[in-house]
C-alpha positions in Angstrom: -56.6 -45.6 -30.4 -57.3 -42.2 -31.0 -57.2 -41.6 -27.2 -54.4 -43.1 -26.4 -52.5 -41.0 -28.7 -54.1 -38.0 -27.2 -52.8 -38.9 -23.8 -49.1 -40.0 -25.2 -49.3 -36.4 -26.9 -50.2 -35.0 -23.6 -47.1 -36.7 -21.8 -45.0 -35.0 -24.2 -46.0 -32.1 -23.6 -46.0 -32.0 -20.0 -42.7 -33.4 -20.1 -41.0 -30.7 -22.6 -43.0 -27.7 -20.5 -41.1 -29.7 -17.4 -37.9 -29.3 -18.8 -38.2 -26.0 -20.0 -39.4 -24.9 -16.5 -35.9 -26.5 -15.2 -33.3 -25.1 -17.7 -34.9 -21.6 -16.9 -35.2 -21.7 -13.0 -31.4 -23.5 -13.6 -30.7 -19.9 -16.0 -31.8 -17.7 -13.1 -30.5 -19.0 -11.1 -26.1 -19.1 -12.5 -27.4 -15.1 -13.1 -28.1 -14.7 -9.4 -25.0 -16.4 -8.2 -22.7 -14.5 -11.2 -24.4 -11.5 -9.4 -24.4 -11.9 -6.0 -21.0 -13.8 -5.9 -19.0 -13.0 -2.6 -15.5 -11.2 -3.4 -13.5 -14.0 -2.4 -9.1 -13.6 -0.7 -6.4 -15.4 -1.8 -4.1 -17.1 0.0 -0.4 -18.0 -1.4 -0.2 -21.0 1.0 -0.2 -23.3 -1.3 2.0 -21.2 -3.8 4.9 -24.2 -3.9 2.0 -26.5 -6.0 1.1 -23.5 -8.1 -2.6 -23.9 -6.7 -4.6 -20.6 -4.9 -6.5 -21.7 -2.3 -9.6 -19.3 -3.2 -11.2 -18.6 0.3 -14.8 -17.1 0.8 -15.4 -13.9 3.1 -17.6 -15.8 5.2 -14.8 -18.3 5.8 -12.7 -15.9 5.9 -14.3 -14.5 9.4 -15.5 -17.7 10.8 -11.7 -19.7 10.3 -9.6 -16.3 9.8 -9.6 -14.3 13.0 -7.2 -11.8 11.7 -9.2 -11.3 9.2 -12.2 -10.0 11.3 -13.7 -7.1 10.4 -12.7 -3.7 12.9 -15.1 -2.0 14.9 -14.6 0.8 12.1 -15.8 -1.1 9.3 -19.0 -3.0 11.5 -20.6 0.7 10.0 -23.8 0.9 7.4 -22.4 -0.8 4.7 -23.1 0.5 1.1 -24.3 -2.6 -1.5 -21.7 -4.3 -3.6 -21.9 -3.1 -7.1 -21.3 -6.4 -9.1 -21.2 -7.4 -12.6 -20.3 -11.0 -14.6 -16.6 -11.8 -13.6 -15.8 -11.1 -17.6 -16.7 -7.5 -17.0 -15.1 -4.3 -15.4 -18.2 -2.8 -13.6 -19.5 0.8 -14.4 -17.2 3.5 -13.2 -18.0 5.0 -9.8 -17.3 8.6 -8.7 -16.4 9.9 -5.6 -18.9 12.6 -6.2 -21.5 10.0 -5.3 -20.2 9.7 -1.9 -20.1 12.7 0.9 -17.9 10.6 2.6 -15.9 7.6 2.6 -17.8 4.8 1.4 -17.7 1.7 3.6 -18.4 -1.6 1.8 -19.2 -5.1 3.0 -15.8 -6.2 2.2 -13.7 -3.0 3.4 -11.4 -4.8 5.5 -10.6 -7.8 3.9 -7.7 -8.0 2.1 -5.3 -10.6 0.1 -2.9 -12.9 1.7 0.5 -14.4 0.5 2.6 -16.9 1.9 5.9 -15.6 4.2 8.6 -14.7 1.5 11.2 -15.8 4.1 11.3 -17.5 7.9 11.0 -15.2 10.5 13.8 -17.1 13.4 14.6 -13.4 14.5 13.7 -13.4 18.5 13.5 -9.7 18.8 11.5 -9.0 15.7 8.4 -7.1 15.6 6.2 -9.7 15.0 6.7 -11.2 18.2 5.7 -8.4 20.0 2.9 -9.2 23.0 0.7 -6.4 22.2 -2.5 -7.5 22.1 -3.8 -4.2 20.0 -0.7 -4.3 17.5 -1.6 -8.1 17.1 -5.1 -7.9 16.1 -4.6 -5.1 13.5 -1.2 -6.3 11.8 -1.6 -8.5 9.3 2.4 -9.7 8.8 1.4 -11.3 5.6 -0.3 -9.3 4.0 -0.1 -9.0 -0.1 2.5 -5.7 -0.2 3.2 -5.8 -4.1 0.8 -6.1 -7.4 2.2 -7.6 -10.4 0.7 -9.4 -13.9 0.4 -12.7 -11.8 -1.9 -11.7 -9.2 -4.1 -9.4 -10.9 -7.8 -10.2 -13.0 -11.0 -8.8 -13.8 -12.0 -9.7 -10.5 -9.5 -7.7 -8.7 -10.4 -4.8 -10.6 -13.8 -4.8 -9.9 -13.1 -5.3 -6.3 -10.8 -2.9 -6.1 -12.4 -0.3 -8.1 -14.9 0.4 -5.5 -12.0 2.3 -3.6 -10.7 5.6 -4.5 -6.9 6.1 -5.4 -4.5 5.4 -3.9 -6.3 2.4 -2.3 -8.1 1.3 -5.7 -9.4 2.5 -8.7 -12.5 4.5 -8.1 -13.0 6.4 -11.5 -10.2 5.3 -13.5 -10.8 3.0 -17.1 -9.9 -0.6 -17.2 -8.1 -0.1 -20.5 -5.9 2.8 -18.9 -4.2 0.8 -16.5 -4.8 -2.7 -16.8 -2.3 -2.6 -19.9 0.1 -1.2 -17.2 -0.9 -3.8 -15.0 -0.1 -6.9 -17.5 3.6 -5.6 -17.9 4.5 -5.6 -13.8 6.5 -8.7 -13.5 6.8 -10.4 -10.2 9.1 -9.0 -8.1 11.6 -10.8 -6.1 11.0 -11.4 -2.5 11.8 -11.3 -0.2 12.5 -7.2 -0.6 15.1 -7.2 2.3 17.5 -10.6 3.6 19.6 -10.7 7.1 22.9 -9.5 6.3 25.3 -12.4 6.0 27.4 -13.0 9.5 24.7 -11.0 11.3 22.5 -12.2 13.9 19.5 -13.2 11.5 17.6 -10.4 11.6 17.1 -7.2 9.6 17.7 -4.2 11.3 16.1 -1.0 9.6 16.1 2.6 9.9 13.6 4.9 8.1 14.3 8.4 7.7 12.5 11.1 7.1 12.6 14.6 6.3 11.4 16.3 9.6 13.4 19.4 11.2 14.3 17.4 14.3 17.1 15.5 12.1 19.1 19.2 12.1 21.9 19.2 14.6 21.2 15.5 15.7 24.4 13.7 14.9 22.4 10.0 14.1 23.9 10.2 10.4 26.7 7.3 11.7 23.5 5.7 13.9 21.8 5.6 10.7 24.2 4.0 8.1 25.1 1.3 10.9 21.5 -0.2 10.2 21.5 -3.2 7.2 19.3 -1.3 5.5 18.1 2.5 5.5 14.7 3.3 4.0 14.2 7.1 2.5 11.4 8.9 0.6 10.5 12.3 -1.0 13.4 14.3 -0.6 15.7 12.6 0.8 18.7 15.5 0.8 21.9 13.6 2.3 24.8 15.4 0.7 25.8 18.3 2.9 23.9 16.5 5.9 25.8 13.3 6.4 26.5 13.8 9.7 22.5 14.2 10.9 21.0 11.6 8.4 23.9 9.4 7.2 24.2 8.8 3.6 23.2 5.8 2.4 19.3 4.6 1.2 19.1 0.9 0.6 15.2 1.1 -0.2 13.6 4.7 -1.9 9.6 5.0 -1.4 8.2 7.5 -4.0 5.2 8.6 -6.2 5.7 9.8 -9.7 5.0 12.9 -8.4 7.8 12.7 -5.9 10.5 12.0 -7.6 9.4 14.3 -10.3 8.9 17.5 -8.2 11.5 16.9 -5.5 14.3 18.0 -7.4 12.5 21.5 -8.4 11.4 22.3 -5.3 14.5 21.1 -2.9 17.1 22.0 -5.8 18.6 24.7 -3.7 19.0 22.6 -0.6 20.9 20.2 -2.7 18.9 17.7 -4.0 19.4 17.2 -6.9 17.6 13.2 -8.1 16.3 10.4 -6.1 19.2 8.2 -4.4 21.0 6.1 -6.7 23.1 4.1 -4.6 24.1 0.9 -6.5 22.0 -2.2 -5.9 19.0 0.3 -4.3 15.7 -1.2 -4.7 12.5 1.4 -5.7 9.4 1.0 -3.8 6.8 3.1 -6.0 3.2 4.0 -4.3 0.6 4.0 -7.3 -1.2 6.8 -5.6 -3.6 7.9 -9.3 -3.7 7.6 -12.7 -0.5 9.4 -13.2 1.6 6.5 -11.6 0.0 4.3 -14.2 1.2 6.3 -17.0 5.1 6.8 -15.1 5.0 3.2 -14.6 4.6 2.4 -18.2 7.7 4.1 -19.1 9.6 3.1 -16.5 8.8 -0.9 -17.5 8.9 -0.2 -21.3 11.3 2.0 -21.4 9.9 4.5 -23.4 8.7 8.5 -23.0 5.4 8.6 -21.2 2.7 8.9 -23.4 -0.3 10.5 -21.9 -0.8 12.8 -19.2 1.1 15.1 -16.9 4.2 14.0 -17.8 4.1 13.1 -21.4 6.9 13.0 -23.3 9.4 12.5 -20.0 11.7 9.7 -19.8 11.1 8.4 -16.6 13.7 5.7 -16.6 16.2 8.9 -16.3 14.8 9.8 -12.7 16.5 6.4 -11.5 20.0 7.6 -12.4 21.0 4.3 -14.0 19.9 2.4 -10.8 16.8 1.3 -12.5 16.3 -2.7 -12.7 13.1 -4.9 -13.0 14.5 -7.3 -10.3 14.8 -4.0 -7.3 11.8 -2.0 -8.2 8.3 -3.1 -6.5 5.0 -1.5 -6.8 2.5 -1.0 -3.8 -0.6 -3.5 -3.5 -3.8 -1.3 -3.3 -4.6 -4.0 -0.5 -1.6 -2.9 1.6 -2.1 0.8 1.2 -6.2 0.3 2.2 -5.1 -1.6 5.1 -2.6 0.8 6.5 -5.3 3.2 6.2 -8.3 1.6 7.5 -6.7 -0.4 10.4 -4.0 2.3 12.0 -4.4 5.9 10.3 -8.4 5.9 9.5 -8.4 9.8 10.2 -11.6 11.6 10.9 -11.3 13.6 7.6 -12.8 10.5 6.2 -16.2 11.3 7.3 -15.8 15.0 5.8 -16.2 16.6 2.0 -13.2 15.9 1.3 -12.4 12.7 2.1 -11.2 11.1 -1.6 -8.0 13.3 -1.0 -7.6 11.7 2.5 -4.4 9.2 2.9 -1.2 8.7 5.0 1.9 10.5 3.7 4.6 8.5 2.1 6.7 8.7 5.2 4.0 6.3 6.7 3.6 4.4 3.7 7.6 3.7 3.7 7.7 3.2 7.7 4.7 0.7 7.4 6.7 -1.1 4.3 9.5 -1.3 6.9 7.7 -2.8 9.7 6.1 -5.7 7.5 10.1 -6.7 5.9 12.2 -6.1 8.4 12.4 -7.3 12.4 13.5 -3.9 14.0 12.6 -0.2 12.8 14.0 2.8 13.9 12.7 6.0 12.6 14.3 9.1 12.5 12.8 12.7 11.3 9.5 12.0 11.8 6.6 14.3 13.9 6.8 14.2 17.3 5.0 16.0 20.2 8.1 18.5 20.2 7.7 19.4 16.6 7.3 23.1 17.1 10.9 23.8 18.1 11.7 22.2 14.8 11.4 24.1 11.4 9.6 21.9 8.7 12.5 19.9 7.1 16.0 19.0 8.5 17.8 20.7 5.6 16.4 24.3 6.5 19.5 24.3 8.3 19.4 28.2 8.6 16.0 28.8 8.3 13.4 28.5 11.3 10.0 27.4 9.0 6.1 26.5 10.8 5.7 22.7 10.0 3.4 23.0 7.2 0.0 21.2 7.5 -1.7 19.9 4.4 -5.1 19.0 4.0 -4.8 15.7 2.2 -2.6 14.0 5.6 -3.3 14.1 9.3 0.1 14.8 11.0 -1.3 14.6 14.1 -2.8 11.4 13.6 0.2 9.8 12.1 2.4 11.8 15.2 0.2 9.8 18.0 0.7 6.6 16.3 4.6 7.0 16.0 4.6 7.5 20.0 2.3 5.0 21.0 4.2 1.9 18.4 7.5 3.6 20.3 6.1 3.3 24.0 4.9 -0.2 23.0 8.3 -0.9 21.9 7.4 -1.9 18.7 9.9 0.8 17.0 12.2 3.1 18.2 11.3 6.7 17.5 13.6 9.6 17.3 12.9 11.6 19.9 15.6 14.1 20.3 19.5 14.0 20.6 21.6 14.8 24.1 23.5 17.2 21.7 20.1 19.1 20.7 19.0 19.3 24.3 22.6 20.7 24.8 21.8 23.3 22.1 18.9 24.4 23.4 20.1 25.1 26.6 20.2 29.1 27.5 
């Protein structure tokens, strides 16, 4: 008796050691996979049914082939710094890095649905180079709002440094800011009703070549006219037209413009009536300006506290017209057409395309056919630095944070390949010139 009881005590034990074995291995194991999960991109497909079709990386590259990763990310990649999903992850500095960091997931980016058919037969997208095809991504996620933004997009995206993430900012700094974007309205831009269903766009910008051209009636012919920084028209109708259907800016631009181009006539952004605002979050500061401009009230923190930014929009503003930048869309213009050298120097957290690419790169994902006027080309020397230095012959000024050059080659080469038109020079300039 005694011995049987000994052995049925025995069982027990084994048993509950068994099962306390399991539950722990099983407890290692959720930690491992909370740690080591794969960043995942999310597709808007199925958007209609209110489901996201969550897709792995590695699925993402074995089923996604424009999703492939470029020869410039196949570098060393640095570990992914994970944490539970419930979590922002420890802040990283750009200090830690001599140059920029290139992680497992650099070139993989969110997806949404098309925000409206694309029937156009000259448009953009249909072009037949094989170059421009592998690198554009036509649906690409362009805006961030409350709806398409957690805990794990933070941590994802605070591995990059502003403008292309968060690098070194606090969750509770901008994710407040975050929860008040509301969805914008898409599509941004629509055919123009009795036209031939496409959208015809011309982006200018604020180079020297636009002085003496004449293309201001060439310009407000298009359906829509993209503008950014200071975008002086009054005075200059003739050379750069005077409407602006769509204004790209930074806090910082619309804030300083005015100061610095006041005595070329600029006096506030464009405020034409039913203009849509495209802001580029490009730091900390944007997050701050945005909250104003949402709320409605002063800025609270920061470089411009106590400002009313809402007054910068001359009355124009409206929830339904103004669109922020995806971090995605900025990271991708960056890493897959302007990934400047400057990226592998001391510097490289300032590194990042101007906002005159950033607008002509919003252009070229909404609209069929860009033209772009005053930007860089090989000429620029004959040109002083902005269009509305009518009577004053300026150096094009180079700053450290943008590679002109860069940006100048890629202009020409998406013009030879006829996938814009670039500016190039007017008959009446070359008439000008002329001894």
């Amino acid at each position: 008796m005694i011995g049987r009881s000994t052995k049925f005590i025995s069982l027990v034990l084994v048993l509950t050691a068994t099962i306390i074995f399991f539950l722990l291995a099983l407890e290692n194991l959720t930690i491992k996979k909370d740690f080591d999960s794969t960043w995942t991109a999310i597709s808007e497909r199925n958007r209609a049914s209110g489901e996201y079709n969550l897709l792995k990386i590695g699925d993402l590259l074995q089923n996604k082939e424009e999703l492939s990763p470029t020869a410039d990310t196949s570098q060393r990649n640095v570990s992914v710094t994970s944490a539970p999903s419930e979590t922002p992850i420890p802040i990283l500095l750009k200090k830690r890095f001599k140059k920029l960091p290139q992680w497992s997931f650099e070139d993989i980016y969110n997806l949404d649905a098309p925000p409206r058919p694309m029937t156009c037969p000259q448009s953009l997208r249909n072009s037949k180079d094989q170059e421009f095809q592998k690198a554009f991504l036509p649906n690409i996620r362009m805006y961030m709002h409350k709806n398409n933004f957690n805990i794990r997009e933070w941590n994802r995206l605070s591995h990059f440094n502003n403008p292309f993430g968060f690098m070194e900012m606090k969750y509770d700094d901008v994710m407040p800011v975050v929860k008040l974007i509301p969805k914008p309205k898409e599509p941004l831009l629509l055919p123009k009703p009795g036209g031939d269903g496409c959208v015809h766009c011309a982006v200018v910008g604020t180079a020297g070549i636009m002085n003496g051209s004449k293309m201001g009636a060439e310009i407000d012919a298009h359906d829509y006219v993209f503008r950014m920084n200071a975008a002086v028209t009054n005075g200059f109708e003739e050379d750069v037209g005077s409407r602006t259907s769509v204004y790209v800016h930074t806090a910082h631009s619309i804030t300083s413009a005015p100061i610095f181009y006041g005595k070329f006539g600029y006096k506030a952004a464009p405020h034409d009536e039913g203009i849509k605002y495209v802001l580029i979050p490009e730091g900390l500061r944007d997050f701050q300006w945005l909250n104003s401009v949402l709320t409605g009230e002063k800025v609270s923190d920061g470089q411009y506290r106590n400002r009313d930014a809402r007054k910068y929009y001359s009355g124009q503003y409206n929830e339904t017209r103004f669109y922020v930048l995806h971090q995605d869309f900025l990271r991708y213009i960056r890493n897959r057409f302007l990934k400047s050298v400057n990226l592998n120097k001391g510097f490289w957290a300032i590194v990042r395309p101007t906002n005159g690419a950033f607008a002509l790169f919003t252009a070229l994902h909404i609209c069929d056919t860009v033209d772009a006027y005053g930007f860089m080309t090989e000429d620029y020397a004959k040109y002083s630095n902005y269009y509305f230095q009518k009577f004053l012959k300026t150096k094009v000024v180079f700053f450290a944070n943008h590679d002109y050059i860069m940006e100048k080659n890629l202009w020409k080469s998406l013009h030879d390949k006829k996938i814009l038109k670039l500016f190039q020079g007017s008959e009446s300039q070359q008439k000008t010139e002329e001894p």
